[in-house]
PLY file of the C-alpha trace (Angstrom):
ply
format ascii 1.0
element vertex 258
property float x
property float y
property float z
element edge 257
property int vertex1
property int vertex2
end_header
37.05 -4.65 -75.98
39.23 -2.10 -73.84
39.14 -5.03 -71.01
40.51 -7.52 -73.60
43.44 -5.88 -73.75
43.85 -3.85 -70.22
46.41 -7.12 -69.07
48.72 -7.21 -72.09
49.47 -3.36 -73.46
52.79 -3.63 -72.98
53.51 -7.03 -74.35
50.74 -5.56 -77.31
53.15 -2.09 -77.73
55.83 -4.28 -78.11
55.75 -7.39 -80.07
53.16 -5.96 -82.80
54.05 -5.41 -86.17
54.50 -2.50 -87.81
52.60 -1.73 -91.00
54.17 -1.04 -94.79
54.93 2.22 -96.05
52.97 0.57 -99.11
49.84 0.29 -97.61
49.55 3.86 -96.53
50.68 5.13 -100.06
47.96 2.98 -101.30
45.44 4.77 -98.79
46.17 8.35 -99.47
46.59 7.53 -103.54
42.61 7.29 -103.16
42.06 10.12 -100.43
41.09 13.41 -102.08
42.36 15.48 -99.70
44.82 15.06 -96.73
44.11 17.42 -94.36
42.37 15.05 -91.35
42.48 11.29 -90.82
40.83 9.63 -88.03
42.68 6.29 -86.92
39.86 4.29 -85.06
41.05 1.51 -82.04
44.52 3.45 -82.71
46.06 0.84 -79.68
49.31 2.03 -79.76
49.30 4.59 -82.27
51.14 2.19 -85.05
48.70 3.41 -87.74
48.30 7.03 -86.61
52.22 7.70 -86.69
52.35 6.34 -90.65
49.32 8.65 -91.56
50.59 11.51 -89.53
53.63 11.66 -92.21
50.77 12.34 -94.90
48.09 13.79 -93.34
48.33 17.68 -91.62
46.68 15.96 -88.16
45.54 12.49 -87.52
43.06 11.88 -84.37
43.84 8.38 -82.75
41.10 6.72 -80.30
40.67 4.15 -77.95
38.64 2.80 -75.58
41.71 1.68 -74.00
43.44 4.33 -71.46
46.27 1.87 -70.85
47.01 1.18 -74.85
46.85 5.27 -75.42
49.45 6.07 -72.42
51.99 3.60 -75.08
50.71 5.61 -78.06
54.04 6.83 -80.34
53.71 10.59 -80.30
54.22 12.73 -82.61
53.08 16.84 -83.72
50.42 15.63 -85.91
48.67 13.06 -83.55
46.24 14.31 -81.19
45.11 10.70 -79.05
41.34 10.89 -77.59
40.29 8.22 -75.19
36.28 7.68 -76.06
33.25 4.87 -74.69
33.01 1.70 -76.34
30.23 3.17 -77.92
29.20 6.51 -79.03
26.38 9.08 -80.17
26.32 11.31 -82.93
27.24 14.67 -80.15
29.88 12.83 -78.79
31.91 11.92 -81.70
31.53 15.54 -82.99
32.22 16.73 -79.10
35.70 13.72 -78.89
36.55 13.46 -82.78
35.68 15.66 -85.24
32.31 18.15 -86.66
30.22 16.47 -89.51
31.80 16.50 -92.74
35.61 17.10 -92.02
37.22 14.09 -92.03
39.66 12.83 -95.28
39.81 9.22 -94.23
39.21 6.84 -91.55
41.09 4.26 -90.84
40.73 1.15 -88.19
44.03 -1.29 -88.19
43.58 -4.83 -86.92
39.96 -4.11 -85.02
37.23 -3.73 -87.60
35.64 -6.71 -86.19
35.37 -5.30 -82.75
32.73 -2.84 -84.28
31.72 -3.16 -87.30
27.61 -2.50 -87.19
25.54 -0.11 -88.35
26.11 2.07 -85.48
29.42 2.99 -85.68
28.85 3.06 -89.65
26.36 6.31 -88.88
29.31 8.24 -87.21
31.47 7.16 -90.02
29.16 8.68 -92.50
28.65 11.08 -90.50
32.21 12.91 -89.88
33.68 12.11 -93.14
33.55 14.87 -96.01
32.00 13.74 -99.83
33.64 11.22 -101.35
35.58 10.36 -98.08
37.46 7.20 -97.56
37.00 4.28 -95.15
40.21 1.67 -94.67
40.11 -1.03 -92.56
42.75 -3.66 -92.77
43.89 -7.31 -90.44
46.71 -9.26 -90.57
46.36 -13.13 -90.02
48.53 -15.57 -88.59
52.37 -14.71 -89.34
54.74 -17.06 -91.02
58.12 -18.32 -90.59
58.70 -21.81 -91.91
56.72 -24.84 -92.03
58.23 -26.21 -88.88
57.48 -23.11 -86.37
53.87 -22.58 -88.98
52.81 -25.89 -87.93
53.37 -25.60 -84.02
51.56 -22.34 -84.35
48.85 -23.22 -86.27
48.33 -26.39 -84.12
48.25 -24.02 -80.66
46.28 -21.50 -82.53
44.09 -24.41 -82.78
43.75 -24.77 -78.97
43.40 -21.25 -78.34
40.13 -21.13 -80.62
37.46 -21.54 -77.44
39.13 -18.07 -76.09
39.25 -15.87 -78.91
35.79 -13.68 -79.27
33.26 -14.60 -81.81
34.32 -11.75 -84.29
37.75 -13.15 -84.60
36.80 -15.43 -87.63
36.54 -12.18 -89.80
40.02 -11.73 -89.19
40.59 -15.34 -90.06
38.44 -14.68 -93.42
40.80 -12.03 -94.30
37.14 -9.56 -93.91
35.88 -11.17 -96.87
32.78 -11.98 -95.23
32.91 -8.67 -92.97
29.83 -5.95 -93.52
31.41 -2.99 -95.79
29.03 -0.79 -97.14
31.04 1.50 -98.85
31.54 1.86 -102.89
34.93 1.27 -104.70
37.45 3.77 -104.59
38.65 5.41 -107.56
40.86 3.36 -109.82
39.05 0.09 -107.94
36.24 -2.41 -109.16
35.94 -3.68 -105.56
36.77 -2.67 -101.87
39.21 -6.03 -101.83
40.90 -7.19 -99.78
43.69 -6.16 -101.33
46.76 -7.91 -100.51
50.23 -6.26 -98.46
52.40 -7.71 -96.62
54.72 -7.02 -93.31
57.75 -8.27 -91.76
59.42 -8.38 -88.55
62.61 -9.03 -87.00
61.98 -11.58 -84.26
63.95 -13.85 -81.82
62.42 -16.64 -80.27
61.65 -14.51 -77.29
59.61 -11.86 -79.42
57.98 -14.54 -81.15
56.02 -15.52 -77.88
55.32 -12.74 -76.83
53.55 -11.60 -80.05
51.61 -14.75 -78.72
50.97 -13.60 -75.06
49.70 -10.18 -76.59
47.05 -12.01 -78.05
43.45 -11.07 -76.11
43.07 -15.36 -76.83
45.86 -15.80 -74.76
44.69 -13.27 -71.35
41.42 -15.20 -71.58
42.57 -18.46 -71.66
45.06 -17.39 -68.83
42.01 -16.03 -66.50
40.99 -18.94 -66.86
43.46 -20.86 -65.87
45.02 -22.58 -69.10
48.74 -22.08 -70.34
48.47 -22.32 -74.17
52.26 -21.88 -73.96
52.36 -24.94 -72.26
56.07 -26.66 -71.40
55.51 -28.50 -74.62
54.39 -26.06 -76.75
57.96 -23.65 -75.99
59.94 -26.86 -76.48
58.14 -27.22 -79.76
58.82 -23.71 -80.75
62.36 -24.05 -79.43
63.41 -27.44 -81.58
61.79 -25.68 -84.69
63.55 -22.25 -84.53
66.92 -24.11 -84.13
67.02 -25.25 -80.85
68.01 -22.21 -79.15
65.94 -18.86 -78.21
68.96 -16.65 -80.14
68.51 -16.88 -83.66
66.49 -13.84 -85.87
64.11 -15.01 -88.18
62.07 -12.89 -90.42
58.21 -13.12 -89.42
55.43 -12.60 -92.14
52.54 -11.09 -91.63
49.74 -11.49 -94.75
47.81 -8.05 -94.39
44.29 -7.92 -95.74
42.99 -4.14 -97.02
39.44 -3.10 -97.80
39.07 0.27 -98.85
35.90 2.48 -99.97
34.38 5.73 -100.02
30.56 6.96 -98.91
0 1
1 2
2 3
3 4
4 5
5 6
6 7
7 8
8 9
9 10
10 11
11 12
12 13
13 14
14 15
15 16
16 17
17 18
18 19
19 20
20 21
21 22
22 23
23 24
24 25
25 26
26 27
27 28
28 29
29 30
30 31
31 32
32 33
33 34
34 35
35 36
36 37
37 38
38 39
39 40
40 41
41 42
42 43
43 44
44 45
45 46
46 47
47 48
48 49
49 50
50 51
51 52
52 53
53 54
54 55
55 56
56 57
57 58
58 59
59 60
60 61
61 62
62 63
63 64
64 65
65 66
66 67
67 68
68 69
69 70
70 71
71 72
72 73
73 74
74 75
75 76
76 77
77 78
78 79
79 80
80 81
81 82
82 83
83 84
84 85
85 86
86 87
87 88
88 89
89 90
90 91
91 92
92 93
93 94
94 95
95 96
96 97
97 98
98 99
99 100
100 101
101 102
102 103
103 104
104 105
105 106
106 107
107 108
108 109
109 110
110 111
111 112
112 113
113 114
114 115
115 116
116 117
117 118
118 119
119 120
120 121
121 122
122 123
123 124
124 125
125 126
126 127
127 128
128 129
129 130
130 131
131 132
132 133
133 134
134 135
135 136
136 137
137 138
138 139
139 140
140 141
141 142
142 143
143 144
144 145
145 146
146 147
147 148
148 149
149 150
150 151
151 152
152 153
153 154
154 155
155 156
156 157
157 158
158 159
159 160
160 161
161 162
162 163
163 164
164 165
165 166
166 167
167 168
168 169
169 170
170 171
171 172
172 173
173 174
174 175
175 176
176 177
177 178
178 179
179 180
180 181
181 182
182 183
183 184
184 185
185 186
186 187
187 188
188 189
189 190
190 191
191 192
192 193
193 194
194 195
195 196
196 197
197 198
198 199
199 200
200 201
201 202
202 203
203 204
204 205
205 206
206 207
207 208
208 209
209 210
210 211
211 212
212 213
213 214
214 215
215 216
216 217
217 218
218 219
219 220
220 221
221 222
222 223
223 224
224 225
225 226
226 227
227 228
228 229
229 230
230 231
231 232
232 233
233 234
234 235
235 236
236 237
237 238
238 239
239 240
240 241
241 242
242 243
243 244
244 245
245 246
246 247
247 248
248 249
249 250
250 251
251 252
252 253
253 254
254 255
255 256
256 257
């Protein structure tokens, strides 16, 4: 996974979304307690610096050095770099001892590692009654003009994209989650948020270049922003690279507790 995105952290850092203040509010509502969260594939620490306004510390990993040296800081965040994979000594030795941790939380890379493995250490580190969020956002929108150019070169870039990527595109309905409903909740969802960005034309694309899709398709040798494809995007925003537009980003939440 780390090598996925090793060629684009900065474009990633950069043309990402943020995440609501909603969605957080939503997490903690159904947290117990808020004294440690653990913010799994943290990236650039987008997640981690939201929770660390209402949690007392928040540990954000990665198996990507390069993504972690781009992490936001702040007091509360303490940013581990750990294996792809690890053992029950090592995530008490890099995260946290057995039965400490208020919530864990993985934004935008459940699918990367979602097995029974990594659902041991998850049992394993969080306290009774501790809470498990993992959300994705799909494909932003714009308008119907730029949608369909994107959807049509998201088309293209399907063959590059790994395997797990069609739990994103199933919102993680279909993902494994075997956790029980939160309090308040008949389900783990998803449940349904929703975030928007600023963007010029400019921005856009390189939201696009940040996609691991995009590196693959480039190592091996195909543009998907192909000559066409920017002229495409350029008619549809307006004709010129200038203009803002507001960029919507569905976000899909599920949410349970061991």
């Amino acid at each position: 996974m780390a090598e996925l995105f090793k060629k684009q952290g900065k474009e990633y850092a950069e043309a990402r979304p943020s995440y609501p203040p909603e969605l957080f509010s939503f997490i903690a509502s159904k947290t117990p307690e808020h004294h440690l969260a653990w913010d799994v594939g943290t990236g650039n620490g987008q997640a981690a610096l939201s929770l660390a306004e209402m949690f007392n510390k928040v540990i954000g990993t990665d198996t990507s050095e390069e993504q972690l040296t781009l992490a936001s800081k702040h007091a509360n965040i303490y940013y581990q770099h750990t294996p792809p994979t690890m053992s029950i000594p090592e995530v008490e030795n890099l995260v946290a001892p057995p039965g400490t941790v208020d919530v864990i939380t993985v934004a935008q890379a459940f699918h990367w590692f979602a097995n029974p493995a990594f659902f041991s250490l998850v049992k394993h580190v969080l306290k009774p009654n501790g809470v498990f969020a993992a959300w994705c956002y799909t494909l932003p929108s714009v308008d119907a003009n730029i949608d369909q150019v994107m959807k049509r070169m998201y088309k293209k870039s399907y063959p590059f994209w790994s395997p797990d990527r069609r739990f994103v595109d199933e919102e993680y309905r279909s993902i494994e989650f075997p956790f029980e409903p939160v309090a308040g909740e008949d389900s783990t969802g998803p449940f349904e948020f929703e975030t928007v960005k600023m963007m010029e034309l400019g921005e856009y694309m390189t939201y696009i270049r940040s996609w691991s899709a995009y590196q693959t398709a480039k190592g091996k040798g195909v543009e998907l922003l192909t000559e066409e494809v920017v002229d495409e995007l350029v008619k549809a925003w307006g004709g010129h690279w200038e203009g803002v537009k507001a960029v919507k980003y569905p976000i899909f939440l599920r949410i349970g507790k061991i």
